[in-house]
N, C-alpha and C positions, 0 to 999 in steps of 0.2 A: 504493500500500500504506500503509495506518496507521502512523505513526510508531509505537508502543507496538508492533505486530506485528512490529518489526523483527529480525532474529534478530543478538546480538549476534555482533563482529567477534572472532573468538578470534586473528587476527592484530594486530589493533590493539592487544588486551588485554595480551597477550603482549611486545611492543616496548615498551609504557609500562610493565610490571613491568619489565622488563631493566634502562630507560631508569633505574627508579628506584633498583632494585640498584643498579646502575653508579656511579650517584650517590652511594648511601652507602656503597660501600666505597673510594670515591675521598677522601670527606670522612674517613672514618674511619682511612685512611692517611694524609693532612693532619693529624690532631690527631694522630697518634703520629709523626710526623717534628717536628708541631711542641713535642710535651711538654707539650702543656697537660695541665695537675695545678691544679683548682681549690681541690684541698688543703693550699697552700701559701698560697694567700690568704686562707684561713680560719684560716691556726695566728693562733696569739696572739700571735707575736714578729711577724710580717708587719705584722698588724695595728697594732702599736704605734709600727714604723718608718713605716710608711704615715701615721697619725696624726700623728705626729712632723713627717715633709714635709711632708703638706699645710698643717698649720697652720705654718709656716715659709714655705709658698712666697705663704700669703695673707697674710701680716705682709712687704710686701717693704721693705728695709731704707733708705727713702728720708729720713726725719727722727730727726733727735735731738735730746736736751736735754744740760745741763752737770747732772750727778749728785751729789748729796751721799751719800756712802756710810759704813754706820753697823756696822761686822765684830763681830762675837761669836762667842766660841767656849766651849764646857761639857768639860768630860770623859766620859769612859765608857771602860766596862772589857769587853772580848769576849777572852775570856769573863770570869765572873766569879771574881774571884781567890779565893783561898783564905782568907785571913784577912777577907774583907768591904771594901768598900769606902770608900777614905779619907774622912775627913768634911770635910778642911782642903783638898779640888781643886773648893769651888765657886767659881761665877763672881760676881767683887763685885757687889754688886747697886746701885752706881752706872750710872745712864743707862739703858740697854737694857740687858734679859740673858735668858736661855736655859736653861732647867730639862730635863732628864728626866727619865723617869719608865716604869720604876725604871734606876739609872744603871749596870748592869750587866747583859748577855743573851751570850746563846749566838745564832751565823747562823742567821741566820731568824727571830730572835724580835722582835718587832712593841712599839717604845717608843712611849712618847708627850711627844711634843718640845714645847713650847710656849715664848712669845717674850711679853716684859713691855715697857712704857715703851718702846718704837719709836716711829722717828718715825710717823705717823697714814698709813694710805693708799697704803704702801711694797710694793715688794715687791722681791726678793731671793733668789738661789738656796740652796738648805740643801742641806749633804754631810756624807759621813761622810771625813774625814779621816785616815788612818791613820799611825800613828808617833807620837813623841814630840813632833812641832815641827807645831804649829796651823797655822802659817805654810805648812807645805805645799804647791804648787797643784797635786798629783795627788788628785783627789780619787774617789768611789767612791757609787752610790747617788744622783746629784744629784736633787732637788726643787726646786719656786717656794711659796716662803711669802708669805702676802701678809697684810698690818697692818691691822684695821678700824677704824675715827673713833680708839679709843682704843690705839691703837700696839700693840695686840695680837695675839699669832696662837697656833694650836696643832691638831698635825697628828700621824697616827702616821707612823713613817719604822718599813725595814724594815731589819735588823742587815745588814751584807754577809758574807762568809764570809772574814773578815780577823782569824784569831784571832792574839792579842799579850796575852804576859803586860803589857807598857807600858802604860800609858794611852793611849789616843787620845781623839780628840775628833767634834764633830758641831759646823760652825762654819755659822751665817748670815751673809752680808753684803744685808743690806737697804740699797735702791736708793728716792733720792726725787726725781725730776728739779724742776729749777730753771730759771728763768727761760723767756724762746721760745723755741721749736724752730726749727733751722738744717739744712740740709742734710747728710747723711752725705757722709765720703770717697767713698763708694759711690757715691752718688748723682752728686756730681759726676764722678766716672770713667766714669760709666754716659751723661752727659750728652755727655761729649767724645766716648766711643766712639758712640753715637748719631748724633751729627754725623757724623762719619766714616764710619758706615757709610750716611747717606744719600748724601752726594756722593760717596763710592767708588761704590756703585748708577747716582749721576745721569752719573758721567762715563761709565763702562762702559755705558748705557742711550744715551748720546751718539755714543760714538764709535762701540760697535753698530750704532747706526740709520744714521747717516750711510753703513758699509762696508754694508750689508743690503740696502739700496734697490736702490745698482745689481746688487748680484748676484741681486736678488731678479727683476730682467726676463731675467736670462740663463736663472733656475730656472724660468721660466712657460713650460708648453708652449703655451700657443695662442700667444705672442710667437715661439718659437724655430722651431715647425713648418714655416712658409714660408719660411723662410732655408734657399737654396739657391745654390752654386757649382758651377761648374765644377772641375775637377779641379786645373787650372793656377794657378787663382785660389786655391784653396784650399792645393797645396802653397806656395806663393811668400808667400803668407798665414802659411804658419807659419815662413818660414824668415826671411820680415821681421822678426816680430815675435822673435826669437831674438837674429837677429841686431843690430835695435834696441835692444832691451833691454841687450845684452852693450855695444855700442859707445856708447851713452849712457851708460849707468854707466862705464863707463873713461871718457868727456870730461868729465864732472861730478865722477867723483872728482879727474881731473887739475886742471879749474877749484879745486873745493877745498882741494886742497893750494895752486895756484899763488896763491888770492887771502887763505889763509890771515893771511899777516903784514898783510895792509889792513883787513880787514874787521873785524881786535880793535880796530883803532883807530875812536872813536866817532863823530867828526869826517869821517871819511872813509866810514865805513859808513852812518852816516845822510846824509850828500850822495849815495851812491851809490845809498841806496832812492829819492828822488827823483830823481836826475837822470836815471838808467835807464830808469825808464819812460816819461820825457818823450823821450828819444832813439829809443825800442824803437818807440813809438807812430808818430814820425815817418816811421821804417826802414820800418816794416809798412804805412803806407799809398802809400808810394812801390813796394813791392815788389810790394801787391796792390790795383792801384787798382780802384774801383768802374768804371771803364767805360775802355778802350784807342780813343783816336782810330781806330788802323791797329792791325792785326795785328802784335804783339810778333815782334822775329827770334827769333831761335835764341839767339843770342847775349845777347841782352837776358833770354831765359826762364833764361839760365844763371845770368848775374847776381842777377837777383831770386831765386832758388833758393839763391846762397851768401849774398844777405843775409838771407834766411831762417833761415838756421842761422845768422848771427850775430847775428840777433836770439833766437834759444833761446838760445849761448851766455851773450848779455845778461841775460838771466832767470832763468838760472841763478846767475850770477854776483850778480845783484840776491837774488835767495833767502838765497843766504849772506852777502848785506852785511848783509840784515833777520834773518837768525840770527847776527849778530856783534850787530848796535847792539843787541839784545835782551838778549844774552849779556851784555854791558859795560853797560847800559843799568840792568839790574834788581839789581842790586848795588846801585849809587850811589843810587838812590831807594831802597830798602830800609835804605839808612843813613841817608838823610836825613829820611824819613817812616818812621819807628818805628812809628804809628800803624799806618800802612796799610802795614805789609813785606810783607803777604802778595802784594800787586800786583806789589812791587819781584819777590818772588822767584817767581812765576807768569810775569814777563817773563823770568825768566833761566831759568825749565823752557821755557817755548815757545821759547826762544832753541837749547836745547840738541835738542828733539823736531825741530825743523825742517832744524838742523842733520844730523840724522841722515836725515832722511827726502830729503834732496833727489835726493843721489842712486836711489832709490827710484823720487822724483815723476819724475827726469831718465828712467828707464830705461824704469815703463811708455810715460811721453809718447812718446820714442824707438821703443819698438818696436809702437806705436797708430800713429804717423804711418809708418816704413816698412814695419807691413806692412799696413795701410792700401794705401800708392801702388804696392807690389807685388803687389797682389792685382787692383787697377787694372788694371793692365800684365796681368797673366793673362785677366783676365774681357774688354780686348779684344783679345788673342793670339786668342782663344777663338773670339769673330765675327768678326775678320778674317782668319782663315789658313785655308790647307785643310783638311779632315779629314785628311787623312794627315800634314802638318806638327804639326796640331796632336795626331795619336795618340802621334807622336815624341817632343813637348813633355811630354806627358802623362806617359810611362813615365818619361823621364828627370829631370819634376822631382818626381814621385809616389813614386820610387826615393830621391829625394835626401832630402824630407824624412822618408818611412820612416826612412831611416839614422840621420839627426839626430835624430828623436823617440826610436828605440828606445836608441839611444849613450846619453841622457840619461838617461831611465830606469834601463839599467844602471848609470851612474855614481853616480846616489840608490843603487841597490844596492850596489855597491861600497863607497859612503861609510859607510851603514849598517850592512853587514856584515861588512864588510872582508876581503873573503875574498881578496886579494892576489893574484887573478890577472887580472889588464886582457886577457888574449886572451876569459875568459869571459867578462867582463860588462862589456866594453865592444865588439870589434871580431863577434864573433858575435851580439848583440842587433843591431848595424849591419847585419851582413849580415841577415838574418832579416826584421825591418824594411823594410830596403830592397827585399828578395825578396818583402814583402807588400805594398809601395807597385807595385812595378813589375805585380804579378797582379791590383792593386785596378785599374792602367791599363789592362792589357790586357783585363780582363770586362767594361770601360765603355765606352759608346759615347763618340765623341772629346768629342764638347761635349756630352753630357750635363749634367746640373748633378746634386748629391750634396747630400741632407739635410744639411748641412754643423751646420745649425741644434739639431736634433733629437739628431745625435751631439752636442756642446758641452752641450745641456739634462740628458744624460744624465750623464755627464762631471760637472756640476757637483751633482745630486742626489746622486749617491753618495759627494761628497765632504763636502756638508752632512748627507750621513744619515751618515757615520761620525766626523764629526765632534761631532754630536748626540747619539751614543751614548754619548762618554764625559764621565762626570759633573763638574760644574765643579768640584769636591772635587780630583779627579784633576789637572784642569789647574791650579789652585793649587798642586798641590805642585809640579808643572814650573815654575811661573813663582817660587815661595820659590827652589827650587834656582838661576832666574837671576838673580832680581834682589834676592832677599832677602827675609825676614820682613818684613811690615809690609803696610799697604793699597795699595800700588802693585802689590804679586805679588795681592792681592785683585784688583783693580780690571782686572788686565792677563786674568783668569781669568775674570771675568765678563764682560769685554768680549769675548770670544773667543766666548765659550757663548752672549753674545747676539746673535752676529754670525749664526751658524749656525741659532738656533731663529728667529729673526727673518725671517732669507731664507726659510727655511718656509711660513712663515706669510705675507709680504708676497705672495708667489709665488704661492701657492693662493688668495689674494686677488686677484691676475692671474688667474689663471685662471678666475677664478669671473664676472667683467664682461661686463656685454652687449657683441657684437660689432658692434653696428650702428655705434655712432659710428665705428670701425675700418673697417669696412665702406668708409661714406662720403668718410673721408679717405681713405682708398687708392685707390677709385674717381676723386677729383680730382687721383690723382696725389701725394700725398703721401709722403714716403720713408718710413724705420724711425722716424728721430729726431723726424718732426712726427708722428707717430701715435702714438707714446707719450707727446709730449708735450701734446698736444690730444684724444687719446678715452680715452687708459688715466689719465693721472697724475687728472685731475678725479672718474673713478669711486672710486679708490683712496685718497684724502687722509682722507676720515673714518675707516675701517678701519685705515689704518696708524697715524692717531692715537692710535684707543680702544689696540691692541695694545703702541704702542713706550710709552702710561701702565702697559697691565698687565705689560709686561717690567719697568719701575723699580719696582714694587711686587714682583716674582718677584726682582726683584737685591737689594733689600732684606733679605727674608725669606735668601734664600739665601748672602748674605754672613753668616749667624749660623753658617751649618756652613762656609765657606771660610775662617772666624775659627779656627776647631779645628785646621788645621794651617798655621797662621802667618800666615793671608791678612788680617789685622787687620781692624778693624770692631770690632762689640759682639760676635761669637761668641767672641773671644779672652778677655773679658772675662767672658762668660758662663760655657766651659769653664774657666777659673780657679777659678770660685767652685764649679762643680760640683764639680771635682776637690779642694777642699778641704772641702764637706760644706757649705757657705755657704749652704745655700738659700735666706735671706731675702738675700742681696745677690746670688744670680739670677734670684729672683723680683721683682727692681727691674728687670734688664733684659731679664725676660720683658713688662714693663708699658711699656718701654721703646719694644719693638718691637713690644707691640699697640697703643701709640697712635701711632708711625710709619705702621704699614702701616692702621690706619683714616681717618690723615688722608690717607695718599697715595690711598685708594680714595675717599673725598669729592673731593675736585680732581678726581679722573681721572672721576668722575662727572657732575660740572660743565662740565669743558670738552668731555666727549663728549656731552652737551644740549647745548653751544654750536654745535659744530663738525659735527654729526653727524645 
């Protein structure tokens, strides 16, 4: 049939008028929820204030001169007096002076001001003054008079609505700057905040990337989909790593207190960072030699297992000797190099960070190595026992960590909401729990193996998607309230927000790589850790690079709003001057941070042609 003969579709017709209706009364509810009134930006006061800013915010207030300044002040009468005005209230007409014309009006009536003998080329704001005393500095009506070759100027000004039988006046102070321009206060506070807020950015872009990465292979589902346990392996798996964590941090905080009084001494701290590891090294190759003549007894596998743990005690212990000599270390260079104190007291913060985190480092390691070796012990429980032994194994340790998970959970409830009653939210989450670990054992076949992988992948999205949702604004102000105003609650708020948008992003870039090189290495028999670390990590190094440049340029920008509630940087600095009407000294550090974020986009440009 002829295209032109086609008889048109009155359904089709129909769905596109709807489609457009639809559309414009959706937009048309849009402008009235949102109040646009283009009538507002057309009155004439809008218009003057807008004028106003904009030419303030393209004068930003980066230089100035030393001013010679030249005051005059005339009289005038509003209104006009009765008897006419005195003839004995001019201004001497020594140096510069200032005539009206006529020296008497009623508000609203339009004088003509003009200015004699000024210095050449000046300019200076003109007001109307009200009251007896010139001297005044409320003033009414400001203007900028400006002086041509020959010191002159003349302008009409309009009367304000300030009637006074007194005299007032209408005073100039003409402005002639002197000598070379020098940097504003501004400028230099604009200069420090600058700094500040690039390395608040680079550290928070630092320690981000660093925590991102690894969370970024647990957030990849084509990494986590094949990880798969048995049931035994996986309860014993979490009851290790529980119980790791809890008994490491108690050994580490005990080490800590116990090596507390040696470790401030400098002498004994810094002998202790070296001599430790030269013992630790020795320990560790006697305990795990590269090759056993004979088959190790029993007895010998027990011993190399407690010198094991005395060699983590050692390391422990060595952590806090290297967060003592750090702590006592960056003081005394700090006094003795003046110069360079920032190094003295950058040792005594990584003295004090370290200090804090050991037991931390102590408790994941602790509960990565036991439930690690328990999960061991489950996965060959699993192949070596019977199906009926190991259905037994199954209910009873799939019941056990049920209990434990859901206990936990409730007790975050508890803590948070304090609802004061430990039979609810703590011993019936146990039960419940454990009545859903023992049903998850009994609907599994005994050694089945469980997407163990796939739940954790899940697990870990929903924590970085709700994490992600809330704006680093928000987390600033959490971290003001702990640690205080200033760029450390900045720094601690960005580094949070880039921990979470980061894994995102690293992760879907996992996900996005060809599978062959994986493939291959798993096909030779390769485990988890050489296949991420020989087919995933070499696809992934340019991508993570271009991303963790464009997150310090996004920490950048976005430290200018974590500045507005106390997260320091140049937003603090910025919201200062807004809130006092300063636009040319926000408009210094609007320039501020557009030549920041254009240099940091050139680099990140550069090294992703290098790298990429």
């Amino acid at each position: 049939m002829d295209k032109d003969n086609r008889k048109p579709n009155i359904w089709k017709s129909l769905t596109l008028g709807l489609a457009v209706l639809l559309g414009i009364v959706v937009y048309a509810y849009g402008a009235e929820v949102t109040r646009v009134n283009l009538g507002e930006l057309q009155s004439e006061r809008r218009q003057e204030s807008m004028v106003r800013v904009l030419r303030a915010l393209f004068r930003p207030d980066l230089l100035e001169y030393d001013q010679v300044l030249e005051p005059r002040v005339t009289p005038i009468y509003v209104p006009c007096p009765a008897g006419g005005v005195p003839e004995d209230l001019g201004d001497p007409r020594s140096g510069g002076y200032i005539t009206v014309t006529p020296a008497c009006g009623s508000p609203g009536d339009v004088v003509r001001v003009e200015g004699f003998n000024f210095m050449p080329n000046a300019e200076g704001p003109l007001r109307f003054v009200p009251g007896s005393d010139p001297e005044n500095p409320v003033g009414l009506g400001q203007l900028f008079a400006n002086t041509d070759a020959q010191g002159n100027f003349s302008m009409d000004f309009t009367l304000p609505n300030r009637e006074s039988e007194d005299v007032q006046y209408i005073r100039v102070i003409m402005r002639q700057n002197e000598g070379a321009p020098y940097f504003t206060q501004n400028a230099k506070d604009t200069w420090d905040r600058i700094v500040e807020t690039v390395f608040m950015a680079l550290l928070a872009t630092t320690i981000g990337t660093v925590l991102a990465v690894p969370i970024s292979f647990t957030a990849a589902r084509n990494l986590m989909k094949p990880v798969r346990s048995p049931i035994a392996s996986i309860a014993l798996n979490v009851i290790g790593w529980l119980a790791g964590i809890y008994l490491a941090y108690q050994v580490a905080a005990w080490i800590g207190g116990f090596t507390q009084q040696y470790v401030s001494v400098l002498p004994i701290a810094l002998a202790s960072v070296v001599v430790v590891p030269i013992i630790a090294n020795f320990a560790f190759r006697w305990a795990v030699p590269v090759e056993d003549a004979e088959p190790p007894t029993r007895a010998l596998q027990i011993v190399r297992n407690l010198v094991l743990l005395g060699i983590a005690a050692l390391g422990i212990y060595a952590l806090y000797a290297l967060a003592g000599a750090m702590s006592t270390l960056g003081p005394q260079l700090a006094r003795q190099f003046s110069g360079v104190a920032f190094m003295g007291n950058f040792l005594f913060r990584l003295g004090g960070i370290l200090d804090l985190l050991v037991p931390t480092i102590a408790a994941l390691m602790g509960g990565g190595a036991l439930g690690g070796l328990l999960a061991r012990v489950g996965q060959q429980a699993t192949e070596r026992l019977p199906e009926a032994a190991v259905k037994t194994m199954n209910i009873v340790l799939a019941g056990l960590a049920g209990a434990v998970l859901a206990a936990l959970f409730g007790a975050f409830a508890e803590w948070v909401y304090q609802f004061g009653n430990p039979v609810a939210t703590l011993w019936w989450p146990a039960i419940i729990g454990a009545a859903a670990g023992v049903l998850l054992a009994v609907l599994t076949q005994p050694k089945a193996t469980l997407g163990v992988g796939i739940a954790l992948y899940y697990v870990i999205r929903t924590i970085l998607n709700a994490l992600r949702s809330i704006e680093a604004l928000v987390m600033a102000i959490v971290f003001v309230i702990a640690v205080g105003i200033g760029p450390f609650a900045g720094m601690l708020a960005l580094g949070l927000h880039t921990i979470v948008s980061l894994a995102k992003l690293y992760s879907e870039q996992v996900e996005s790589i060809s599978s062959g090189p994986m493939e291959a290495l798993q096909a030779t028999g390769a485990n988890s850790l050489q296949t991420i670390v020989y087919a995933v990590v070499p696809q992934i190094i340019p991508p993570y690079i271009a991303y963790t440049l464009y997150r310090w340029d996004i920490n950048v920008r976005m430290s200018t709003i974590i500045g507005f509630v106390g997260g320091g940087g140049i937003g603090f600095l910025l919201q200062q001057n807004i809130n006092l009407l300063n636009y040319r000294g926000a408009s210094t550090q609007m320039v501020a941070i557009a030549v920041v974020v254009a240099t940091l986009d050139y680099i990140s440009s550069v090294v992703r042609e290098r790298y990429t």
